[in-house]
C-alpha positions as CSV (number, residue, x, y, z in Angstrom):
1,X,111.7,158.0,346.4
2,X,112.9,154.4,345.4
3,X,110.9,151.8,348.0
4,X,113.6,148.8,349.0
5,X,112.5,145.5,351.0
6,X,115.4,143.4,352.2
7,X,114.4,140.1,353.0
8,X,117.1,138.3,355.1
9,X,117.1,136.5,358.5
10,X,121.5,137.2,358.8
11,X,121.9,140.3,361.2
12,X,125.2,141.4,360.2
13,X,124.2,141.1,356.5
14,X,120.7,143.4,357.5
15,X,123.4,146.0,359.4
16,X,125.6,146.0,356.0
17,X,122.7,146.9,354.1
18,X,120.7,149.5,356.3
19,X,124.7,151.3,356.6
20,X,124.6,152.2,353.3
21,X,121.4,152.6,351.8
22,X,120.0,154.7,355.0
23,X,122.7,157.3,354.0
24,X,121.4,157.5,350.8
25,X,118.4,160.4,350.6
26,X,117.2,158.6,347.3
27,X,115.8,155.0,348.7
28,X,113.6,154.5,351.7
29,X,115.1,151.4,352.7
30,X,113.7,149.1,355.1
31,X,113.9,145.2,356.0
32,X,111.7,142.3,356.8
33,X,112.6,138.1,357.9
34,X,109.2,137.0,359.1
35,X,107.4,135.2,356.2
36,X,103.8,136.0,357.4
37,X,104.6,140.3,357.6
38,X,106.5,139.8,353.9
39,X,103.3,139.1,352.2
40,X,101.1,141.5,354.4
41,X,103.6,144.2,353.7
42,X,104.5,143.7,349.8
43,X,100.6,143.5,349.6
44,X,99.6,146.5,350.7
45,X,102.7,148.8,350.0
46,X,104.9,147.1,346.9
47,X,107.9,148.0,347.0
48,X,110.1,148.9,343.6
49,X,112.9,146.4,344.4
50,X,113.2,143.6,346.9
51,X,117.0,142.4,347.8
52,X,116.3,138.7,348.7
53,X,118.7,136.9,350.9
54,X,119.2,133.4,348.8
55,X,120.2,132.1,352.2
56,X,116.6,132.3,353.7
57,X,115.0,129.0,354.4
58,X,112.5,127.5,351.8
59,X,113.6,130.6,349.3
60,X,111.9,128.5,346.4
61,X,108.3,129.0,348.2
62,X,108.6,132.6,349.3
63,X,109.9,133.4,346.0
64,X,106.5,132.4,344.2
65,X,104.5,134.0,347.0
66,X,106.7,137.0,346.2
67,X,106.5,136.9,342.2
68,X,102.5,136.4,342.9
69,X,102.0,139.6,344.7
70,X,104.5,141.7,343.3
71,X,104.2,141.4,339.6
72,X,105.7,144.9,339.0
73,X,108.4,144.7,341.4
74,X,112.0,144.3,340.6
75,X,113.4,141.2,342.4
76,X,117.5,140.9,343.3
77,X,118.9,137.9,344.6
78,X,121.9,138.0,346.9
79,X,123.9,135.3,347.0
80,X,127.3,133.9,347.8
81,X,130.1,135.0,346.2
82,X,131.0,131.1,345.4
83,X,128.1,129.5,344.4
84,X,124.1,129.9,343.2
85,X,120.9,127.9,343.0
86,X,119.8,128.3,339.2
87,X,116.4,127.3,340.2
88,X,115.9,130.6,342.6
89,X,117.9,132.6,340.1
90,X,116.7,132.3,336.9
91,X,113.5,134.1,338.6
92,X,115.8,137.3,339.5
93,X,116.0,140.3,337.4
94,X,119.4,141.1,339.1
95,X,122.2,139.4,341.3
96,X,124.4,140.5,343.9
97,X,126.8,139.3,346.2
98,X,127.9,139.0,349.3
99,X,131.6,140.8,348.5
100,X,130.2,143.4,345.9
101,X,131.3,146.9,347.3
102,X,129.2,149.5,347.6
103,X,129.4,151.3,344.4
104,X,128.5,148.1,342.5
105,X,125.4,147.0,344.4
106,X,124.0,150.3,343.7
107,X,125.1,150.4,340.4
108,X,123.7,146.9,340.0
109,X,120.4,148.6,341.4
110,X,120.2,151.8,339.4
111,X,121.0,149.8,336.1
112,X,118.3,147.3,336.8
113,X,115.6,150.3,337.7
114,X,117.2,151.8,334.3
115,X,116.2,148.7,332.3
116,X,113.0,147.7,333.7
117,X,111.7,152.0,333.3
118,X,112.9,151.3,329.8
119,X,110.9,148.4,329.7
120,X,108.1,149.6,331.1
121,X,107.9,152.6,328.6
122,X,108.3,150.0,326.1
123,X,105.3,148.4,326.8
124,X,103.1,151.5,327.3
125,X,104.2,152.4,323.6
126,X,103.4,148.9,322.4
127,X,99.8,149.2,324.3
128,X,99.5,152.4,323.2
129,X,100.4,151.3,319.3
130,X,97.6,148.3,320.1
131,X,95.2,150.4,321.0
132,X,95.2,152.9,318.0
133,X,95.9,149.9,315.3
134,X,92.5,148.5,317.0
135,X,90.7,151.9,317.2
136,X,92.2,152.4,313.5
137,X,90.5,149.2,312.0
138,X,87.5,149.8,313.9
139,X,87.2,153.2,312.0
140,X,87.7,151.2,308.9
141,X,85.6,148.5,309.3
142,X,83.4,151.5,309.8
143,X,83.8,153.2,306.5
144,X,83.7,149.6,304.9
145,X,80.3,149.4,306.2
146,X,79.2,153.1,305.1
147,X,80.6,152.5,302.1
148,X,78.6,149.6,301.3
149,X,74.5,150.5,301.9
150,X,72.2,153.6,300.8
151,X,69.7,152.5,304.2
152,X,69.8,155.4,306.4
153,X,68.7,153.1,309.3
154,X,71.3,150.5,308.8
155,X,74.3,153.4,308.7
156,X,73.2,155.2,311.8
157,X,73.3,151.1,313.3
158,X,76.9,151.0,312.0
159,X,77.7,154.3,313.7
160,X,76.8,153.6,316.6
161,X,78.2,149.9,316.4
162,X,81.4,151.8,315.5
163,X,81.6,153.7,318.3
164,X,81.2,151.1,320.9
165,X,83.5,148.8,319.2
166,X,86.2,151.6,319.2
167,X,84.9,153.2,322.1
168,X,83.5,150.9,324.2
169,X,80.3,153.3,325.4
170,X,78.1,153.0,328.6
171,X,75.6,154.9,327.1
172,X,74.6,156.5,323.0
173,X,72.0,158.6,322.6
174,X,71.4,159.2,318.9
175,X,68.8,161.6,318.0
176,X,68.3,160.5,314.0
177,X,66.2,162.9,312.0
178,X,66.1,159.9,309.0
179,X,65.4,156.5,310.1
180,X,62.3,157.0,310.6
181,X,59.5,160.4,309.0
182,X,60.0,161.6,312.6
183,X,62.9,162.6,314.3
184,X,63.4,159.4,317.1
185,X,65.8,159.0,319.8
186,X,67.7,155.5,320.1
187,X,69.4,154.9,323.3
188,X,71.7,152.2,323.4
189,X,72.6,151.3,326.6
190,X,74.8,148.6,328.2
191,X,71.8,148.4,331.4
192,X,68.7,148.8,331.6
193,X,66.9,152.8,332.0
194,X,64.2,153.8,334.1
195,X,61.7,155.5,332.5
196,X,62.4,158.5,335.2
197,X,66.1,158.2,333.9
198,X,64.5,158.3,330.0
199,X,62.7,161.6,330.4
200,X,65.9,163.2,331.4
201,X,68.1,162.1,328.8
202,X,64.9,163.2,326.3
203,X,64.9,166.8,327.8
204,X,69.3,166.8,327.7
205,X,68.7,165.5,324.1
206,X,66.3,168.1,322.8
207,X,69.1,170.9,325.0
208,X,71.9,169.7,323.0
209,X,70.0,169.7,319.6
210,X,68.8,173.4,320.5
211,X,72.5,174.4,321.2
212,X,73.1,173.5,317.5
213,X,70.7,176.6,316.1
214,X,71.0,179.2,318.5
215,X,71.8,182.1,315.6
216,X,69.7,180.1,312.9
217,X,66.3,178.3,312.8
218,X,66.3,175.2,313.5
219,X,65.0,171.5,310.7
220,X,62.2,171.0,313.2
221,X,60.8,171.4,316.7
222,X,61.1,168.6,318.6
223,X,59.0,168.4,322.1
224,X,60.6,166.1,324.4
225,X,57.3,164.9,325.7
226,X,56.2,163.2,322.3
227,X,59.6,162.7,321.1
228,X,59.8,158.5,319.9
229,X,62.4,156.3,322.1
230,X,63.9,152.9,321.1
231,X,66.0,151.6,323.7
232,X,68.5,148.8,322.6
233,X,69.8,147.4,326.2
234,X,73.0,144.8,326.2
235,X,72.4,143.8,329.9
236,X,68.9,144.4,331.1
237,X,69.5,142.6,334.6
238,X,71.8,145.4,336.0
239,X,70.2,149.1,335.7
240,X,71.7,152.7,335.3
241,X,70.9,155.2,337.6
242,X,71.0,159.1,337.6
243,X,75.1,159.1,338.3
244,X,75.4,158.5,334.8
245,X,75.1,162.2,334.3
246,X,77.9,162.1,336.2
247,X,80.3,159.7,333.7
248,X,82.7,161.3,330.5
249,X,81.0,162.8,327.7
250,X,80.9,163.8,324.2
251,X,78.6,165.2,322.1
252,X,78.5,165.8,318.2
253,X,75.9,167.0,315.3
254,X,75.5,164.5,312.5
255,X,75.5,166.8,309.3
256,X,77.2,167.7,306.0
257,X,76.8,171.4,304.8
258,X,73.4,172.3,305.4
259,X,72.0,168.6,305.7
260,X,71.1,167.5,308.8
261,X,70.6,164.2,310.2
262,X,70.5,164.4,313.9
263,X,72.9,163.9,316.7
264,X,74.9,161.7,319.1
265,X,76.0,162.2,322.5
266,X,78.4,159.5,324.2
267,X,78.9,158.6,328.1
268,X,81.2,156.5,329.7
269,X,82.2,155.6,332.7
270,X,86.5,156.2,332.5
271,X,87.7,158.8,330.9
272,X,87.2,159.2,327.7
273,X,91.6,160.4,326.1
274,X,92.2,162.9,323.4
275,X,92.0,160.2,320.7
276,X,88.6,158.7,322.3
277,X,87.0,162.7,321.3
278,X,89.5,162.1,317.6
279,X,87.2,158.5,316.9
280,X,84.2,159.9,317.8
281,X,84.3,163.2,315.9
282,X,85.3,161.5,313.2
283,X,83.0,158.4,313.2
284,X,80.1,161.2,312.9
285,X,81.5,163.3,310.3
286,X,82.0,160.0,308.0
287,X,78.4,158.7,308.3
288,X,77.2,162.1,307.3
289,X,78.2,161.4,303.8
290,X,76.9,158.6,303.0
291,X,73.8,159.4,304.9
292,X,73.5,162.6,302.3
293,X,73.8,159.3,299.0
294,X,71.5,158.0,300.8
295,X,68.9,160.7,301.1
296,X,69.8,161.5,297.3
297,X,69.3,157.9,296.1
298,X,65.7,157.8,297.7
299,X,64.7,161.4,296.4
300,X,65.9,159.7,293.4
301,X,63.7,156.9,293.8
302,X,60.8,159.1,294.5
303,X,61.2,161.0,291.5
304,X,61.5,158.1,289.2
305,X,58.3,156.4,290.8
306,X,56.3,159.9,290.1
307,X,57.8,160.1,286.8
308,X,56.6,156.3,285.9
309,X,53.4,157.2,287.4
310,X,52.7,160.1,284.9
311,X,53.9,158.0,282.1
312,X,51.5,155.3,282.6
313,X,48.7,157.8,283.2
314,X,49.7,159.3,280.3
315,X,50.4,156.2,278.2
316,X,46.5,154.8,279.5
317,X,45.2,159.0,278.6
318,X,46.3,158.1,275.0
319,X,45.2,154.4,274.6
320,X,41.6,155.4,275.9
321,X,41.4,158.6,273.6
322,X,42.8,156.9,270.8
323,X,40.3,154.3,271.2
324,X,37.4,157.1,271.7
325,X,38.4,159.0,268.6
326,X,38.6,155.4,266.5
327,X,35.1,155.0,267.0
328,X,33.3,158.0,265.5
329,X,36.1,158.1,262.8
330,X,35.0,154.8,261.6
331,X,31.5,156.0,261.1
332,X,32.5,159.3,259.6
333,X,34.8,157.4,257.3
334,X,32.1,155.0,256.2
335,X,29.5,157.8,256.1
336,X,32.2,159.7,253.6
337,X,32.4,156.0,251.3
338,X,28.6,155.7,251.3
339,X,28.4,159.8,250.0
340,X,31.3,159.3,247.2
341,X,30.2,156.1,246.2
342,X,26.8,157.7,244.8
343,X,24.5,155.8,246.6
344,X,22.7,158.6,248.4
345,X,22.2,160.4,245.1
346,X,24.5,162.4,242.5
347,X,27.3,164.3,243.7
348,X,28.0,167.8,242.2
349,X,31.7,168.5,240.9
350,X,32.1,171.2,244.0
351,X,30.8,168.6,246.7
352,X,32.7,165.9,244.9
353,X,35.8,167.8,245.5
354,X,34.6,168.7,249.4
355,X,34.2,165.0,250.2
356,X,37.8,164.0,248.6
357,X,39.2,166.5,250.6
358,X,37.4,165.5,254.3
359,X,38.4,161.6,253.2
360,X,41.9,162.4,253.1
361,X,41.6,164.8,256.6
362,X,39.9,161.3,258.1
363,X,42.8,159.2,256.8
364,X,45.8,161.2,258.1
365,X,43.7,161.4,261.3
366,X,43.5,157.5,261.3
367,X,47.0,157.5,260.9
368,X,47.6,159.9,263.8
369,X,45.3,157.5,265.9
370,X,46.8,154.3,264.6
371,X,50.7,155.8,265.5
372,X,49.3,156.7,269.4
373,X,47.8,153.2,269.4
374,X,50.5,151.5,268.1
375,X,53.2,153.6,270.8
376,X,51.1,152.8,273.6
377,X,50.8,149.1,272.8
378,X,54.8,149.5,272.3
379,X,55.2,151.5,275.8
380,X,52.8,148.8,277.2
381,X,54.3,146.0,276.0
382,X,51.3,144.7,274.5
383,X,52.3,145.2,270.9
384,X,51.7,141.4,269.1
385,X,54.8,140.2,266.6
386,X,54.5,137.2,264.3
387,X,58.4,136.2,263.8
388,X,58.8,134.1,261.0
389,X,61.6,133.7,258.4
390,X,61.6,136.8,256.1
391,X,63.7,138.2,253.1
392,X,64.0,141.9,253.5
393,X,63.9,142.3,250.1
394,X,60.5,141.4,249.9
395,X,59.8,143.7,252.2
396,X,61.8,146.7,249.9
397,X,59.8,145.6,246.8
398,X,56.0,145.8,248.5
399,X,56.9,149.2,250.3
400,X,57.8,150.5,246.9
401,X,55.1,149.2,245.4
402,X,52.7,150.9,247.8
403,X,54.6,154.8,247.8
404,X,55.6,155.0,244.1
405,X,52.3,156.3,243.1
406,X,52.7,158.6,246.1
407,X,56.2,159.7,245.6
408,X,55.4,160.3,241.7
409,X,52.4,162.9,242.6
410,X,55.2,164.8,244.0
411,X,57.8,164.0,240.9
412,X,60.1,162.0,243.4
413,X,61.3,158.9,241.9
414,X,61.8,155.7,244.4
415,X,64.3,153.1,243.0
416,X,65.9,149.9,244.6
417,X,69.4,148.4,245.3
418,X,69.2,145.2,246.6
419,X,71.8,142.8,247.4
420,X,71.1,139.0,245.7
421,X,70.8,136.2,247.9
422,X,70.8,137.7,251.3
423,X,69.9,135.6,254.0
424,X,66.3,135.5,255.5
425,X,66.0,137.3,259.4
426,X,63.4,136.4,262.0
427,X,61.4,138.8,261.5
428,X,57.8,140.3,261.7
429,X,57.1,141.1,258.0
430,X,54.2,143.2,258.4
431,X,55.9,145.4,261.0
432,X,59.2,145.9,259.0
433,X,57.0,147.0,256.1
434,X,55.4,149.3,259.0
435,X,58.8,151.0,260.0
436,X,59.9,150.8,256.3
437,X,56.8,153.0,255.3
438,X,57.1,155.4,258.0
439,X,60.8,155.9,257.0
440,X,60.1,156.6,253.1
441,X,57.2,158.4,253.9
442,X,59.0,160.7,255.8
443,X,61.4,160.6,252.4
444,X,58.8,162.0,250.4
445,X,57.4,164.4,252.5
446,X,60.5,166.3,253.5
447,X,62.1,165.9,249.4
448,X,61.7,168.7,247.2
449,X,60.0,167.7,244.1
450,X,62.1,166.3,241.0
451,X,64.4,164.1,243.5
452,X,65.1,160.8,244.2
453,X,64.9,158.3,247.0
454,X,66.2,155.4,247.4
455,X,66.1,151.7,249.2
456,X,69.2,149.3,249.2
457,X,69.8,146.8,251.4
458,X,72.9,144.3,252.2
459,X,74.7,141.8,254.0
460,X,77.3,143.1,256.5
461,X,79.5,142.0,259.4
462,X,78.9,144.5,262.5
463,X,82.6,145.1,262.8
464,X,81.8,146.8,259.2
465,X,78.6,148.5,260.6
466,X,79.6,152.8,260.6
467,X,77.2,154.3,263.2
468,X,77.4,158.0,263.8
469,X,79.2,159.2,266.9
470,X,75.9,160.5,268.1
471,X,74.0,157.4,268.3
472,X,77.1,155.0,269.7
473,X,75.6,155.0,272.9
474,X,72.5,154.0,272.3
475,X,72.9,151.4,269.6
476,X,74.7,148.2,270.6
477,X,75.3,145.4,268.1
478,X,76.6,142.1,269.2
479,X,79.3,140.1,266.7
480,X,78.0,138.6,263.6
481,X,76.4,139.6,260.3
482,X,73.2,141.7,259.7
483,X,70.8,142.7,257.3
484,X,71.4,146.4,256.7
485,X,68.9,148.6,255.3
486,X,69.4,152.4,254.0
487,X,66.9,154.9,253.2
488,X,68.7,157.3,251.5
489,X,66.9,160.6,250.1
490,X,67.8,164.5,248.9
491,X,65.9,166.3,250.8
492,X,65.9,169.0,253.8
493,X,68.2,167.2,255.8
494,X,68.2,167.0,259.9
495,X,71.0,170.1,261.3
496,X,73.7,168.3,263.2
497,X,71.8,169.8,266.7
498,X,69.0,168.1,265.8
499,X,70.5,164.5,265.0
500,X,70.7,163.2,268.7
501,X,66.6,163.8,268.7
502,X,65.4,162.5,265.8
503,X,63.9,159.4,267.3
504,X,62.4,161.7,270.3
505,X,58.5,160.8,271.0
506,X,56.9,164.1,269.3
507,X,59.8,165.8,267.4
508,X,60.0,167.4,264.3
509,X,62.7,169.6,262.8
510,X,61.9,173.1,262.8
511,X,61.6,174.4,259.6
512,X,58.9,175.7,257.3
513,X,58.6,172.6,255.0
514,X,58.4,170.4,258.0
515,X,55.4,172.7,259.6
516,X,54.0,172.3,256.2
517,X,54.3,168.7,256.0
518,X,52.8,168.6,259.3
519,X,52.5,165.1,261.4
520,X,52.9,163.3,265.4
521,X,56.5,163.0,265.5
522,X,56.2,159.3,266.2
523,X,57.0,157.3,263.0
524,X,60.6,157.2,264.2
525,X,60.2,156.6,268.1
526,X,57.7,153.7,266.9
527,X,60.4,152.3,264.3
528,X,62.9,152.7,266.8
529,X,60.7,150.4,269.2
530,X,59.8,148.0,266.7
531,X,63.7,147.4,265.4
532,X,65.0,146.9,269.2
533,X,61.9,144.2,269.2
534,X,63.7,142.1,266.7
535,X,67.1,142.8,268.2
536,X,67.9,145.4,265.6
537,X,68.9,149.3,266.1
538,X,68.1,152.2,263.6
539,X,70.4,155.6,263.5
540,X,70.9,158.2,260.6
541,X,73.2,160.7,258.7
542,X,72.1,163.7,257.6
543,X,73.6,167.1,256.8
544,X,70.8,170.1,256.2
545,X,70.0,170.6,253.0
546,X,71.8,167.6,251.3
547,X,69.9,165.2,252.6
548,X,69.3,162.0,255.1
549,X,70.2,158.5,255.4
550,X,68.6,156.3,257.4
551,X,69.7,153.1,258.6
552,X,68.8,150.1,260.4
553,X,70.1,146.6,261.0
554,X,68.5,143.2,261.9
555,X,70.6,139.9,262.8
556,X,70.5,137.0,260.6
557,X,68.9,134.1,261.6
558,X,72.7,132.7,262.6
559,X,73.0,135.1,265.4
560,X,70.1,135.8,266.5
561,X,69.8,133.6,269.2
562,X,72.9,135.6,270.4
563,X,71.6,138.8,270.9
């Protein structure tokens, strides 16, 4: 029923008004002149409307005492039909007059309750609309924060920062399985807890995360007794008591899949509404995903720290063996030049042949040694350069020099194309000739006999450079010109499986002339190291049986500083 005050101190006016409104079932009229009762009524009972008589003495000061206490109240002036103080009624939401039938005040009434209802709803929306836009950028804000860390710690502290900004919690308790290697509950709190109040919420805790596995086994037991607390208090001078049990709550799990990362349960001390329980549950569904990156990266950077471990240890294993081995091989070796060179008495043609053959065994082994050596300095990065200007085709002509003999006990042939006046590179000399030998060695030992190799080398921009599709990835040339070097040969050839390994530590093609030829696998993976030392890359061609060609390209001296 629609509450009416009418304030006027005219009698016949007052009799007017309680005539017809007292008829009407639909208001619950009543009517008050003293200026003390007004305020002590309207106070403790508002009405919905209240008539005003403009005729009342000092209208102007019982109107703000009016407005004041009755903020929600519609307020109707009534005045005379021939004139109006615009002071008192531009305060009105409605006027009425002294000859206005019936019908028309409570017209006048009904369309002014009409309006301000409409108003009213209005603004409820618009709160309403406030609200979720707020509660919607919280949860963004969120995400934005989730979104841009892999600590497990700091995303369970943006959870829970989440929730009280879109929230606005009494109470979290978060039970987090990874911030810390034990599950730990964090309590924050806007007072201060009593450690009697603590042990409770630990033993509701540890009953909530229960209720999760009742059908399955549960990540861990967790005693409530032992069970890790950090409290996080807003207001330590005020202090919860055991009624909290008694405030709104919700509860969720913290998982993705089978992952678990704990729980959260929420009190407050209103009501929490149907989008409060929407936030919440979706707040801890979203930090489950990034908590499950988060527990990948670090397995990740486990792995990777186990996996370095084992290649230093492995990397040391080798230098100390290598160096172990290069001892006694020395003596052997010089034991083997003091037999063959006579001095311990004549050699027969039989023993002669013997110690040939054990002085080639200790050379290839010195070889072996001298490639684990020289990888392990590489891997270490202890391997020693001496950059100085160099002409690659004085490296070509002493590598040649050095094999020919070699390559012509098998009947290969090794010939030359070299460009004229190329331009020196800043290079190591003696470790090009290195990665040049390796890569005509491995010429002549996987070349059937009565073929030919054969070295060239030329000046090329990089925008010129072919590199097979295999090895884009790996090789990256910067803009400019480089010396290019091929090693082209007829032999066995690398199967197009095998290409995107041949500079693997310890790979050799599978076939039986490889077997035969025997070897480390590590002339390439050394010459690959060595090349990206002076800001050069190496790939190859090859097609089985028709052959290989191997490349590799250093910068000249122009662009060198570039790279």
């Amino acid at each position: 029923m629609i509450k009416i005050l009418f304030i006027s101190n005219r009698k016949n006016v007052i009799e007017k008004y309680n005539s017809f409104f007292n008829k009407k079932n639909t208001y619950e009229f009543f009517t008050l002149s003293d200026d003390s009762m007004i305020l002590d009524v309207i106070s403790g009972d508002t009405p919905d409307i209240i008539i005003v008589d403009s005729l009342i003495p000092d209208i102007k000061k019982l109107n703000k005492k009016i407005k004041s206490a009755c903020e929600n109240s519609i307020i109707i002036f009534l005045v005379s039909s021939n004139s109006a103080d615009k002071d008192i009624i531009k305060y009105a939401n409605a006027l009425i007059t002294d000859d206005m039938s019936e019908d028309l005040i409570i017209s006048t009434i009904n369309i002014t309750l009409r309006m301000k209802n409409s108003l009213d709803m209005l603004s409820n929306s618009n709160k309403d609309l406030a609200d979720s836009l707020y509660r919607l950028n919280a949860l963004y804000s969120t995400s934005s924060q989730f979104a841009g860390t892999l600590d497990k710690a700091k995303l369970i502290q943006y959870m829970i920062e989440g929730m009280d900004k879109a929230l606005s919690f009494s109470l979290t308790c978060t039970l987090s399985f990874c911030t810390e290697e034990k599950p730990v509950l964090i309590l924050n709190s806007l007072y201060e807890l009593s450690d009697e109040l603590v042990t409770a919420i630990k033993l509701r805790t540890v009953l909530n995360y229960n209720s999760l596995f009742k059908d399955k086994k549960a990540p861990l037991n967790i005693d409530a007794e032992n069970l890790k607390v950090i409290k996080q208090i807003k207001y330590p001078a005020s202090r919860f008591t055991f009624t909290l049990f008694q405030y709104d709550n919700m509860f969720a799990p913290i998982s993705l899949g089978d992952n678990f990362f704990g729980c959260v349960e929420i009190f407050k001390e209103t009501a929490f509404s149907p989008d409060d329980a929407t936030c919440f549950q979706t707040i801890a569904q979203q930090v489950a995903l990034p908590l499950k990156s988060a527990t990948l990266y670090q397995e990740i950077i486990e792995a990777n720290a186990k996996l370095a471990k084992l290649e230093r240890l492995k990397s040391e294993f080798i230098s100390i063996v290598s160096h172990e081995l290069r001892t006694p091989l020395t003596s052997i070796k010089n034991s083997l030049d003091i037999l063959m060179s006579g001095r311990c008495g004549e050699i027969t043609e039989s023993g002669d042949k013997f110690l040939s053959m054990a002085m080639r065994n200790v050379q290839r082994l010195s070889g072996i040694i001298n490639d684990l050596l020289d990888l392990s300095k590489i891997e270490a990065g202890k391997m020693d350069f001496n950059f100085a200007p160099t002409n690659i085709n004085t490296v070509i002509d002493y590598v040649k020099s050095a094999l020919s003999e070699v390559a012509k006990s098998k009947g290969l042939t090794i010939i030359t194309e070299e460009a004229e006046n190329i331009p020196d590179i800043k290079a190591d000399s003696q470790r090009l000739e290195q990665v040049l030998t390796n890569l005509v060695s491995n010429a002549i030992k996987f070349t059937p006999e009565n073929k030919t190799i054969t070295i060239s080398s030329k000046l090329v921009n990089s925008k010129d450079i072919h590199i097979n599709d295999y090895f884009k990835d790996s090789v990256k040339l910067v803009d400019g010109d480089y010396v290019l070097v091929c090693v082209k040969d007829e032999g066995i050839g690398i199967a197009e499986k095998d290409l995107v390994h041949a500079f693997d530590k310890f790979a050799q093609i599978e076939n039986s002339l490889s077997r035969k030829a025997g070897g480390t696998g590590l002339g390439l993976p050394i010459a690959k190291q060595l090349l990206e030392a002076h800001h050069g890359a190496i790939w190859c061609d090859s097609e089985l049986n028709k052959g290989s060609e191997f490349y590799f390209a250093i910068p000249t001296a122009k662009i060198e500083q570039l790279v």
